[in-house]
VEXDREN-2710 file (C-alpha; in Angstrom, 1 decimal):
% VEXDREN-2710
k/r/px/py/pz
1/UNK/-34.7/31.9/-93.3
2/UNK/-37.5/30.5/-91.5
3/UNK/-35.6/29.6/-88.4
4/UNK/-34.2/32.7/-88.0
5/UNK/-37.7/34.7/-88.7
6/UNK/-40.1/32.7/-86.8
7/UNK/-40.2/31.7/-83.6
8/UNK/-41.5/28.1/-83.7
9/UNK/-38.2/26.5/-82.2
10/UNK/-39.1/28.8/-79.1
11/UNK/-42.4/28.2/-78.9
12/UNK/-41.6/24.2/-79.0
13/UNK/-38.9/24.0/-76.8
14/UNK/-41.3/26.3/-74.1
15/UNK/-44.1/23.2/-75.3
16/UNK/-41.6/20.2/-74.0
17/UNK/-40.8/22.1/-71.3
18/UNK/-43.9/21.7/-69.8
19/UNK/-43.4/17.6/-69.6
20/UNK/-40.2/17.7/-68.2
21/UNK/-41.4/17.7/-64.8
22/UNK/-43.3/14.8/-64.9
23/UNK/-40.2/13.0/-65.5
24/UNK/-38.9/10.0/-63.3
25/UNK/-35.5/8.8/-64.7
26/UNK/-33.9/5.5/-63.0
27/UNK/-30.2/5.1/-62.6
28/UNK/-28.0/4.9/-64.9
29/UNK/-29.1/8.2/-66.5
30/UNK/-32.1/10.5/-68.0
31/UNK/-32.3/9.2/-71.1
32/UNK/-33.8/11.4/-74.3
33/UNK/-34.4/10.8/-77.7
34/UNK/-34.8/13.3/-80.4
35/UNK/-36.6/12.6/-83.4
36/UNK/-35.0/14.6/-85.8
37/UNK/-32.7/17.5/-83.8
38/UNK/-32.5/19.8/-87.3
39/UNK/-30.1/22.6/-86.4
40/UNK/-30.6/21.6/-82.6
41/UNK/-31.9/24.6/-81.0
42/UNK/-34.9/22.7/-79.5
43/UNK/-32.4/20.3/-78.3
44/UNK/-30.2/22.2/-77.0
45/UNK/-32.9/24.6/-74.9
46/UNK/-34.4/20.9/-73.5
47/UNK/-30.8/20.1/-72.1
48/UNK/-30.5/23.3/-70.5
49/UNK/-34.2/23.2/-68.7
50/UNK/-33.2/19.3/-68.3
51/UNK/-29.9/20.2/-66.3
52/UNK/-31.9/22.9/-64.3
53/UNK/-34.4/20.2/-62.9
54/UNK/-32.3/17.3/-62.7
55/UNK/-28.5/18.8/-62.4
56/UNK/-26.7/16.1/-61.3
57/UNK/-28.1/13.3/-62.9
58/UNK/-26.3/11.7/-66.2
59/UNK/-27.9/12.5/-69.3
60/UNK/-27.8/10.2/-71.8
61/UNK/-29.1/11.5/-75.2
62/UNK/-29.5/10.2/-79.2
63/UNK/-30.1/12.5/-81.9
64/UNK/-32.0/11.2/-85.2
65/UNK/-30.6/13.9/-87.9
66/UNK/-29.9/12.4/-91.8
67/UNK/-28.8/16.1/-92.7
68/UNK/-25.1/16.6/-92.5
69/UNK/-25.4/20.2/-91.8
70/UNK/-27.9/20.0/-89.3
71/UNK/-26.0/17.1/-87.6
72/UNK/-23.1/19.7/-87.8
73/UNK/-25.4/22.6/-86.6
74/UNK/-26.3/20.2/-83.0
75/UNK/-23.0/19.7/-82.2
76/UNK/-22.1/22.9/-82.5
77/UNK/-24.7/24.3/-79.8
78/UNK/-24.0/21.4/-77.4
79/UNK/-20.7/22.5/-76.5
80/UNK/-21.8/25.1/-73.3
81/UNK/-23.4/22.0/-72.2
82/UNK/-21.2/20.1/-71.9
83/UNK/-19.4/22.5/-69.9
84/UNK/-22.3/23.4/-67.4
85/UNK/-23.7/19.5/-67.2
86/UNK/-20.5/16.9/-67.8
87/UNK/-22.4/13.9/-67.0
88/UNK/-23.6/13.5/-70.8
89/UNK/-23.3/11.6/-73.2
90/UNK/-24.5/12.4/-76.7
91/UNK/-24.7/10.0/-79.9
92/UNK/-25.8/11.2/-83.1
93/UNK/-26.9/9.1/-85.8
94/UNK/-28.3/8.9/-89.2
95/UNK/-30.2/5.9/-89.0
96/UNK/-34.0/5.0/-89.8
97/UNK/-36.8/5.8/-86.9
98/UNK/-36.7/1.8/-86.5
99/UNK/-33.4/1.6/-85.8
100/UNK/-32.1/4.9/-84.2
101/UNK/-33.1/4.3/-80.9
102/UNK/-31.2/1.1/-80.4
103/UNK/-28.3/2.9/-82.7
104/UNK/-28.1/-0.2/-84.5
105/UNK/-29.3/-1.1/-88.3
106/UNK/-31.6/-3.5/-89.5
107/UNK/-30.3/-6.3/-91.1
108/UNK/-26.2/-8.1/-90.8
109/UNK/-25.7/-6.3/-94.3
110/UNK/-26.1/-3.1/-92.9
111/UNK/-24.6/-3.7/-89.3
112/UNK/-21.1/-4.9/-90.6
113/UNK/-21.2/-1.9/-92.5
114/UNK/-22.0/0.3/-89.4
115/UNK/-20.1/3.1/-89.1
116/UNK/-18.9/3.9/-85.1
117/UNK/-16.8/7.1/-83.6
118/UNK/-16.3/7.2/-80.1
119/UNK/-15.0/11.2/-79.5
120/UNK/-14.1/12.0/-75.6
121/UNK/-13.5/16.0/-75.4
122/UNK/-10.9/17.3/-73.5
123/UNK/-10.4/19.9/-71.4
124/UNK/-13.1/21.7/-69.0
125/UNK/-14.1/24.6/-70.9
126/UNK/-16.9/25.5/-73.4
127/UNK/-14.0/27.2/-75.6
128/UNK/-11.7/24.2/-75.6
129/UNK/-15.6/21.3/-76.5
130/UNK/-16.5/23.7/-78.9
131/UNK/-13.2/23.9/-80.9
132/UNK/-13.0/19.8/-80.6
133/UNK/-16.4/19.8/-81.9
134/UNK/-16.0/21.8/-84.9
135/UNK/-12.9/19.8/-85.6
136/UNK/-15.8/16.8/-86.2
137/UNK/-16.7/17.9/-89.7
138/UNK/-14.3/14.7/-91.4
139/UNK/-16.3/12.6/-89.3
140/UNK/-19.7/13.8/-90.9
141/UNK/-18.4/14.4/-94.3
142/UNK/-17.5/10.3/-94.1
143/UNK/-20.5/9.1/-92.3
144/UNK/-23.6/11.0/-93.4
145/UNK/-23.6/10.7/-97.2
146/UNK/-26.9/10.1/-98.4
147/UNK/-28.1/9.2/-101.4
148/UNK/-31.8/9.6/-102.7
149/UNK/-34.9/6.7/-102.3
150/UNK/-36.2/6.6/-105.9
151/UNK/-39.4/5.2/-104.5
152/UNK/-39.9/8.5/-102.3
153/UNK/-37.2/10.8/-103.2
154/UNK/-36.7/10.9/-99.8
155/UNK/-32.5/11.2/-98.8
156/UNK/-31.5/7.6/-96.8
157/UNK/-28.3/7.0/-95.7
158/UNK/-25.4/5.6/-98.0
159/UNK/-24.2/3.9/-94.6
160/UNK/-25.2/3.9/-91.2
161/UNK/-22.9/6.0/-88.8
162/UNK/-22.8/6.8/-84.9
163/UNK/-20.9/9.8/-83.4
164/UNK/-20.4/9.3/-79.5
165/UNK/-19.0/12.5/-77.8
166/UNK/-18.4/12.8/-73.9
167/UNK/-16.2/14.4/-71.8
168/UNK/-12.8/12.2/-71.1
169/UNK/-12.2/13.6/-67.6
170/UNK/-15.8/11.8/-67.3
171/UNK/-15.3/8.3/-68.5
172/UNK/-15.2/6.5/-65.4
173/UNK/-18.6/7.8/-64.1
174/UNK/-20.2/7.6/-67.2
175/UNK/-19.2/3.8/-68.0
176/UNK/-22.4/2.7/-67.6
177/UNK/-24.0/5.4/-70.2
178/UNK/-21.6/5.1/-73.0
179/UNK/-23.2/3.1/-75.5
180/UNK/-21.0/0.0/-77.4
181/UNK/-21.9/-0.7/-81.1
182/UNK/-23.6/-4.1/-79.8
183/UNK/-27.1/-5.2/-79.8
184/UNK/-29.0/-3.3/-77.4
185/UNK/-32.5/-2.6/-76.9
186/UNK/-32.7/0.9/-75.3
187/UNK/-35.6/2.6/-73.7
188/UNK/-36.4/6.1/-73.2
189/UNK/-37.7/9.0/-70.2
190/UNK/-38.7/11.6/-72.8
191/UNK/-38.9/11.2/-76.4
192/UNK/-39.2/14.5/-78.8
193/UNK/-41.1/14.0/-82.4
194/UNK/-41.0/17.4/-83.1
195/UNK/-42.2/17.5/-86.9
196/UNK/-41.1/14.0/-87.9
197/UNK/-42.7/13.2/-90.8
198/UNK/-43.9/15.3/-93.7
199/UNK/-47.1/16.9/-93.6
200/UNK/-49.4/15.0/-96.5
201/UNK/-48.1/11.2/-95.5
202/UNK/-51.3/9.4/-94.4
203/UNK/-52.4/8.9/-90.5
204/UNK/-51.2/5.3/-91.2
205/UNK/-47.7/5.6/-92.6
206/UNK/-46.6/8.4/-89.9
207/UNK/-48.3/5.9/-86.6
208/UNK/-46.0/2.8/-88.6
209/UNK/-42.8/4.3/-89.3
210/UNK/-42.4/6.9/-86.9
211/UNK/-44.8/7.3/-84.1
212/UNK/-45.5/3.8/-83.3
213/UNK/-41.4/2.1/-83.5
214/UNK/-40.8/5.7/-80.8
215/UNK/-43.6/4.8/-78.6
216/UNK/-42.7/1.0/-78.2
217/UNK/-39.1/2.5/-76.4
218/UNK/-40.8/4.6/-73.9
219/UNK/-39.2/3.2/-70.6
220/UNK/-41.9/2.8/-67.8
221/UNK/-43.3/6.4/-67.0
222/UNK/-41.5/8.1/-70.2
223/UNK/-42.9/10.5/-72.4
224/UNK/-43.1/11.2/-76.0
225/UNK/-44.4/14.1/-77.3
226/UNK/-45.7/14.5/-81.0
227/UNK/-46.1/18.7/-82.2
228/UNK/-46.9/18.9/-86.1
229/UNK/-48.1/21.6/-87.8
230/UNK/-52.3/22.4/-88.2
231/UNK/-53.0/24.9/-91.0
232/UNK/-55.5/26.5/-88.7
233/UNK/-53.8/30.3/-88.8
234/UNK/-52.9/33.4/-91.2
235/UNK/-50.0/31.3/-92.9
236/UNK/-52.7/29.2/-94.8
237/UNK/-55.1/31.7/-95.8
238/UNK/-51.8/32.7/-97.8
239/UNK/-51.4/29.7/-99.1
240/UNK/-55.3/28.7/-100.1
241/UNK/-55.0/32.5/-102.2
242/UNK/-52.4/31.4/-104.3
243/UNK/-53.6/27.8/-104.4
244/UNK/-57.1/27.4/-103.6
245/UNK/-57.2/23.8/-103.2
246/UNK/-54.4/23.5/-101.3
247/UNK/-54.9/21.1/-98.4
248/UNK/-51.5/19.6/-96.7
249/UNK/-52.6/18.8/-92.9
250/UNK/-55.3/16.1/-93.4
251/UNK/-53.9/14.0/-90.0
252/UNK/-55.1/16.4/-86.9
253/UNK/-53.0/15.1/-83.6
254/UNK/-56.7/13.4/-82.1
255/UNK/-56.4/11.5/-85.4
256/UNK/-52.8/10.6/-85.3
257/UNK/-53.2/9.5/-82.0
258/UNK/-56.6/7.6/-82.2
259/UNK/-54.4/5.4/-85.1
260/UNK/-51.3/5.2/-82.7
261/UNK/-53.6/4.2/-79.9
262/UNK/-55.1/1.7/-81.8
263/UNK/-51.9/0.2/-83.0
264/UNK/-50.3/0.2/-79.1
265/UNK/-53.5/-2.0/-78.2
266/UNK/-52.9/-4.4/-80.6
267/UNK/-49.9/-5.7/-79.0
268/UNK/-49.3/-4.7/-75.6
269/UNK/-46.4/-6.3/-75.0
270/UNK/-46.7/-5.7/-71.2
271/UNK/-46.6/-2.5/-71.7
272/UNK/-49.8/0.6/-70.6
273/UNK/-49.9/3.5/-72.7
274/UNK/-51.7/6.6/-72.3
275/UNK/-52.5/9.2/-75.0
276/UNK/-53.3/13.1/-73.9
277/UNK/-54.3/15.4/-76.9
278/UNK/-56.0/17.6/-74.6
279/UNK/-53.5/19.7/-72.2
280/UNK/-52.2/22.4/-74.1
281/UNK/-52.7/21.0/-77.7
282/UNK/-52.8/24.0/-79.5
283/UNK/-49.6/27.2/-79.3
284/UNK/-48.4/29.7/-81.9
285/UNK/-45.3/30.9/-82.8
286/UNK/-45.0/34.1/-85.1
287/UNK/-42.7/35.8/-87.6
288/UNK/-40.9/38.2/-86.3
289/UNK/-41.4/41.5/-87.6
290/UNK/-40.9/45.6/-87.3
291/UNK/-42.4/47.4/-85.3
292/UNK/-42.6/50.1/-88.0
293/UNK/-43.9/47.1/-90.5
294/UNK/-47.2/47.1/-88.0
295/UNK/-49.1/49.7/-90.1
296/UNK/-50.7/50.0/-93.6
297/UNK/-47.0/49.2/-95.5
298/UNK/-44.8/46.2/-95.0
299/UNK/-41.5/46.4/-95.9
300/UNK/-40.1/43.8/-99.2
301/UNK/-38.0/41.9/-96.8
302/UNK/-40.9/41.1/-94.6
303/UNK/-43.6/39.9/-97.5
304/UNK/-40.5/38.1/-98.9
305/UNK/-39.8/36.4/-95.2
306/UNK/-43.7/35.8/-94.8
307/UNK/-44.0/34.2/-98.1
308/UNK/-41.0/32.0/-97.5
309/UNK/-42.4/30.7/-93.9
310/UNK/-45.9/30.2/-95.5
311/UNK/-44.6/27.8/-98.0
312/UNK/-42.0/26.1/-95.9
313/UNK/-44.7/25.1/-93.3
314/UNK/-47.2/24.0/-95.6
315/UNK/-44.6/21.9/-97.6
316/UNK/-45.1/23.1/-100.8
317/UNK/-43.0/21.6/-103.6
318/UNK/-40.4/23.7/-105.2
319/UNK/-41.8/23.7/-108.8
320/UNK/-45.3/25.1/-107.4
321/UNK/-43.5/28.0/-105.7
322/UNK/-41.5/28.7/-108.5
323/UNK/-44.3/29.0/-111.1
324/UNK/-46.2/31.0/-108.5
325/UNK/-43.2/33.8/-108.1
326/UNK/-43.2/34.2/-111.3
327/UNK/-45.5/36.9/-110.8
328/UNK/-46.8/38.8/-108.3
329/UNK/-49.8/37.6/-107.4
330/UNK/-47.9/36.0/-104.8
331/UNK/-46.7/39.0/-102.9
332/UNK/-50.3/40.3/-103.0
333/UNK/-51.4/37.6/-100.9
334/UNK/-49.2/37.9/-98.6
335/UNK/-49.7/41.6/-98.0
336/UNK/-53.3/41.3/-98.1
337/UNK/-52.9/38.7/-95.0
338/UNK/-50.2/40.3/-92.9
339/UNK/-52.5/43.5/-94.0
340/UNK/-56.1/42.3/-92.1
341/UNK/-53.9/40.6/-89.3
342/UNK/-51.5/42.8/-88.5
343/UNK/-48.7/40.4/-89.0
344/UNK/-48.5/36.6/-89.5
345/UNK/-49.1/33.9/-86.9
346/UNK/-48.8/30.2/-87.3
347/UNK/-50.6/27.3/-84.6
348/UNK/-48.8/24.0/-83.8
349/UNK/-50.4/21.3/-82.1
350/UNK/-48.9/18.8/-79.5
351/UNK/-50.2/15.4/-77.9
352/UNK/-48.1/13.2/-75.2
353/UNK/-47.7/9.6/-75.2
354/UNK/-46.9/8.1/-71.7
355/UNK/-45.6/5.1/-70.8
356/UNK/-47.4/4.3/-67.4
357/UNK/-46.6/0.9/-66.3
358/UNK/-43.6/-0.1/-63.9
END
């Protein structure tokens, strides 16, 4: 529901967009990383400005996604683009932050247990990928089981799997691109940490399991950027009437990246990094609504869709949300909000991480 209501996945695609130009891939291919593709809109509306800017270079491009569904969800959106840009190659994998980039898992245990597909589409057509990619599902139903981490109740992997799809009428010019399972350290142009990590981890734990591992495979002049939610719009005040002390963003982006600058200093490995939390830090996205929902009266399906984004961004647990709809103070509060604003906004926040020597 909150995909389809709000426009965040927009709003951040539109945010990215803004760094692709400053790319400067080196042969054999662009390469990009996506921290987490989700349903793979934002994905798929980088490819596109990608192929407009750079249309005949190979792309080479690894999703992170532990959800079966979503993983299901990218693959079926890349299918027109592999059509307008063949020179790709696209792995998907459910692996760990410290492991997906190199699409390899820590530890022999784990590695003879990796799971590899290697899928080359036929045909030329949109029609005939997209049918070839739907026809994938027995490959994620096998490979991206999960099971639950009783430490965080977080879902990991039951084992880790690779999908590799590229077009077979490709192969030869893409030899180069198409990854092996064998050890390989890979490095990256642009990096995407669209909402990685959940909201209420400390500055510390998101910089050493997610921010910092991405960082370190920047190749010389890539780009990461880092957007996470800040609380700082209509969708908390909703939250802070139903739960006053409420308070789920404590790691602003000049925080998150003060700790991840800090940590690339430590060991430099050769490597300069810069940090910009200033160039167009904050943006908003906002639920769509009516235009005869504008006024005094908003309609049920529009306090129920405001209610549902409020809680989804702030990551509130499922128990809290059910004991608060069991009445309706809930519904109140959202009124009253979308009331005195005239409809419900939320604000993002992006910093860039940039690899700058080489």
């Amino acid at each position: 529901m909150f995909v389809t209501t709000c426009g965040e996945k927009v709003a951040i695609a539109e945010r990215i967009g803004q760094e692709l130009g400053f790319l400067s891939p080196s042969p054999p291919a662009l390469r990009i990383f996506d921290a987490g593709t989700g349903d793979g809109t934002v994905l798929a509306s980088s490819l596109r400005h990608l192929h407009e800017i750079f249309p005949t270079v190979p792309f080479f491009v690894v999703g992170k996604e532990i959800s079966r569904e979503d993983a299901r969800m990218t693959l079926e959106k890349l299918s027109d683009r592999f059509a307008e840009h063949p020179e790709m190659v696209v792995a998907i994998t459910n692996m760990h932050y410290r492991e997906a980039p190199d699409l390899r898992p820590a530890g022999d245990d784990q590695e003879n247990r990796l799971a590899w597909n290697d899928v080359a589409l036929e045909g030329e057509t949109a029609y005939e990928f997209d049918e070839q990619l739907e026809g994938l599902d027995k490959v994620l139903e096998q490979g991206w089981k999960v099971h639950t981490s009783p430490k965080s109740g977080n879902p990991l992997y039951a084992r880790p799997s690779v999908l590799v799809v590229y077009r077979r009428d490709h192969r030869f010019l893409l030899d180069e691109v198409i990854p092996a399972p064998a050890p390989c350290a890979r490095e990256y142009d642009l990096i995407i940490a669209a909402q990685p990590f959940r909201a209420r981890q400390a500055a510390e734990l998101k910089v050493r399991f997610v921010l910092e591992p991405l960082a370190r495979r920047l190749a010389p002049g890539g780009r990461m950027i880092t957007i996470q939610s800040t609380g700082q719009d209509p969708g908390m005040e909703i939250i802070r009437k139903v739960w006053p002390g409420e308070d789920p963003f404590r790691t602003p982006g000049p925080l998150l990246a003060g700790v991840l600058r800090d940590r690339l200093c430590e060991s430099r490995r050769g490597a300069e990094y810069d940090l910009d939390t200033d160039r167009q830090a904050l943006f908003r996205y906002r639920l769509h609504t009516r235009a005869r929902d504008a006024g005094e009266r908003f309609a049920m399906s529009t306090l129920l869709a405001a209610w549902n984004a409020a809680v989804y961004v702030a990551q509130i647990d499922d128990r809290q949300i059910s004991e608060a709809m069991s009445t309706g103070k809930y519904l109140d509060a959202t009124r009253d909000v979308l009331k005195r604003h005239g409809g419900l906004w939320f604000t993002d926040e992006a910093f860039v991480v940039s690899r700058q020597d080489g």
